[in-house]
C-alpha positions in Angstrom: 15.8 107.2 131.3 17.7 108.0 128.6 20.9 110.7 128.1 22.6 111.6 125.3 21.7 111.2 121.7 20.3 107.5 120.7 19.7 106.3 117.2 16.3 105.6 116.9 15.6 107.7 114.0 17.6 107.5 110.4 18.7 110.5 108.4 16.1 109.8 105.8 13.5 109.7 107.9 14.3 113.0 109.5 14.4 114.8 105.9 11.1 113.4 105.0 9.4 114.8 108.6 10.2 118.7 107.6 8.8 121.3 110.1 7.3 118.7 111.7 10.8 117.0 113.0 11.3 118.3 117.0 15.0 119.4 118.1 15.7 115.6 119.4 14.3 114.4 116.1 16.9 116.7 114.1 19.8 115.7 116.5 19.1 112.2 116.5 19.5 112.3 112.7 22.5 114.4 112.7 24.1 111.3 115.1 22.9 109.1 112.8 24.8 110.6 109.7 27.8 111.1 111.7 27.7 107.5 112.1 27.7 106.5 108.4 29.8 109.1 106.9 32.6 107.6 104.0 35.6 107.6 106.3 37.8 105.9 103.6 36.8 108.6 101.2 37.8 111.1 104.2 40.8 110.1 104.4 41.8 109.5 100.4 41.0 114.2 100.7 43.9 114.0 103.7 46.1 112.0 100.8 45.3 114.7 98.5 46.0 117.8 101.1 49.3 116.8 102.4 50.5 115.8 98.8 49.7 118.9 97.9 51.3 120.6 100.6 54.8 118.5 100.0 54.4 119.5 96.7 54.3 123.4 97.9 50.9 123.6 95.8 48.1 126.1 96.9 44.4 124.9 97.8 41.6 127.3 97.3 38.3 126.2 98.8 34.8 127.9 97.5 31.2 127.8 98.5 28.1 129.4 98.8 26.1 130.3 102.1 26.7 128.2 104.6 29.4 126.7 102.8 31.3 129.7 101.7 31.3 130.1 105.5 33.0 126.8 106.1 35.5 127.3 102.7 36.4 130.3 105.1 36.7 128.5 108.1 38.2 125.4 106.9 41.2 128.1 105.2 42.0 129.2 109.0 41.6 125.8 110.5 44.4 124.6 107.6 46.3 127.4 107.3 47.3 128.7 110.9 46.0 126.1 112.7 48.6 123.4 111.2 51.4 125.8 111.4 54.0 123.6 113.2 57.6 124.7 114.8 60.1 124.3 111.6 57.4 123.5 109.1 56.5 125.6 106.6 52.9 126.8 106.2 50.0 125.1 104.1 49.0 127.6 101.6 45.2 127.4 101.7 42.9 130.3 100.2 39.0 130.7 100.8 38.0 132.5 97.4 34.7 133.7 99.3 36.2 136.4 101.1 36.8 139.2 98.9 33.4 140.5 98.7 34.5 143.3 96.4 36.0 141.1 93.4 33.1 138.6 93.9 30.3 141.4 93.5 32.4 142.8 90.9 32.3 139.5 88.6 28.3 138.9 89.2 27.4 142.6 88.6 30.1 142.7 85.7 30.0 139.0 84.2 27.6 136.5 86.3 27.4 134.8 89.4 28.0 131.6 88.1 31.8 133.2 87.4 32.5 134.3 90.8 34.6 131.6 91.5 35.7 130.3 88.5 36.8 133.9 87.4 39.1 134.0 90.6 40.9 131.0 89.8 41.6 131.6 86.5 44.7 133.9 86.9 46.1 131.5 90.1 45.7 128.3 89.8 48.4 126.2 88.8 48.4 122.7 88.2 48.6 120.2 90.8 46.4 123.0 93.3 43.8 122.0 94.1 40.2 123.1 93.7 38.2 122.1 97.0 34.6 122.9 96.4 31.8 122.4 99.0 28.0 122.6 98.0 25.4 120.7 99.8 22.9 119.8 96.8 26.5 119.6 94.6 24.6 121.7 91.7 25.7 125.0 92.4 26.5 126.5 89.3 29.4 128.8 89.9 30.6 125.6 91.6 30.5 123.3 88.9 32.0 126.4 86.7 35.3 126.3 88.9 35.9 122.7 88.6 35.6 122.5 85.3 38.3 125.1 84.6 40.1 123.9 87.6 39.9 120.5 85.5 40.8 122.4 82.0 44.0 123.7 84.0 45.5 120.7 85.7 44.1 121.5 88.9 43.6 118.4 91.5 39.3 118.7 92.2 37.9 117.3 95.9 34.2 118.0 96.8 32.3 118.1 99.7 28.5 117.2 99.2 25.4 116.1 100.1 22.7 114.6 98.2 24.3 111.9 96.3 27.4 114.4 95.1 25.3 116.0 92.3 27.1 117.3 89.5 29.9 118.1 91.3 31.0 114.2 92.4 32.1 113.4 88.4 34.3 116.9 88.3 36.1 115.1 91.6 38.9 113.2 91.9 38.0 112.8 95.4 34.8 113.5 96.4 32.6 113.2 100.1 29.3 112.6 100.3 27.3 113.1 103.4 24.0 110.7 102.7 21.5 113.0 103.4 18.7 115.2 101.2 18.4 117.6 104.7 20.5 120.9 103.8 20.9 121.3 107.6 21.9 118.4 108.2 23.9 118.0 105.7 25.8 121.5 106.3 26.1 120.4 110.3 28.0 117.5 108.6 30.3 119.3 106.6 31.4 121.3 109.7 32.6 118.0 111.6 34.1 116.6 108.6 36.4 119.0 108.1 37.8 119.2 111.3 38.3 115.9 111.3 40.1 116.4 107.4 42.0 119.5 109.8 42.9 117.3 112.4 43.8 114.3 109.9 46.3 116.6 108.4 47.7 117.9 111.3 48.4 114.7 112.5 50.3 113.2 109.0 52.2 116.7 109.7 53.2 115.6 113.3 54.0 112.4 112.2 56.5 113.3 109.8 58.6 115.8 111.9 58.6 112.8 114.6 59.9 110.6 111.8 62.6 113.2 111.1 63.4 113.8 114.9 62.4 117.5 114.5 60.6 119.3 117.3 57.0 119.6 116.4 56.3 121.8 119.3 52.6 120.8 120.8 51.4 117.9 119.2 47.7 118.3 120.9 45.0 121.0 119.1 46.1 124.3 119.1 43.9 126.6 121.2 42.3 129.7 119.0 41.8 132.6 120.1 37.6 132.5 119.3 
């Protein structure tokens, strides 16, 4: 009898099945991604975060879909949820949440500018330009990192699909190995809590090296 998930199917496999994959099929390859993720390259984002935050720089983190979502969610997890008794806060900005401006700039200019349009009048350099895209073609993507690029700015990625066009715009760039968009999106969630929780713990670490009171040094509970 078995319990859990087991790896008896690979990633690859899994994208090649399609609709004919069943929900164990599809977990099992999720697990199995999990399990070969680029941890160094994981970590080597971290780096760039918390320099940036000693720094006092600003990130702004952009997607589309499923991935604007998590540039949305990753800004809260980063922003309040390493907020730290004596610390000052990280300044992290999801530029997928003013629908107005963004509809403005497509209607107006075209979608491809949506993001890149945003950044022009903020970014500074040494901010950095987090962009996550699952195929890592997204045009209005690319378009931000390359002015990000033409402004100083520091570029990481979050990908799928072998990094795409995005991966040479990056200085740091990871890449879930998968072709499944699902997959690879369900992927993208866990790795930025763990880039959330990486950072939070450098943060902890360095009050404790300065004997300051870092309050809780567990996950802070949200209010969901």
């Amino acid at each position: 009898m078995r319990s859990g998930i087991s790896n008896q199917a690979s990633s690859f496999e899994i994208s090649n099945q399609g609709d004919h994959a069943d929900a164990g099929a599809y977990l099992r390859g999720v697990s199995d991604i999990l399990a070969e993720l680029p941890v160094a390259q994981i970590e080597i984002v971290i780096d760039q975060l918390f320099s940036a935050y000693q720094q006092g720089r600003t990130v702004y983190l952009f997607g589309n879909g499923g991935s604007a979502a998590l540039a949305s969610h990753a800004a809260c997890d980063l922003g309040k949820g390493t907020m730290l008794a004596g610390k000052r806060s990280f300044r992290v900005v999801s530029l997928c949440d003013n629908i107005p401006l963004m509809t403005a700039w497509a209607n107006d200019s075209s979608y491809a500018d949506i993001f890149s349009a945003q950044l022009r009048p903020l970014l500074e350099p040494r901010d950095v330009a987090f962009a996550i895209s699952g195929s890592g073609n997204s045009p209005n993507v690319i378009n931000a990192l390359r002015h990000s690029r033409e402004l100083g700015g520091i570029n990481v990625g979050l990908t799928g699909c072998g990094g795409g066009k995005v991966k040479p715009l990056c200085d740091a760039c990871i890449i879930v190995p998968s072709g499944q968009m699902q997959q690879i999106e369900d992927a993208h969630v866990c790795v930025m809590h763990a880039v959330y929780f990486g950072f939070r713990q450098r943060l902890q670490s360095e009050n404790r090296t300065r004997g300051a009171s870092a309050g809780n040094y567990g996950i802070p509970t949200r209010n969901l």
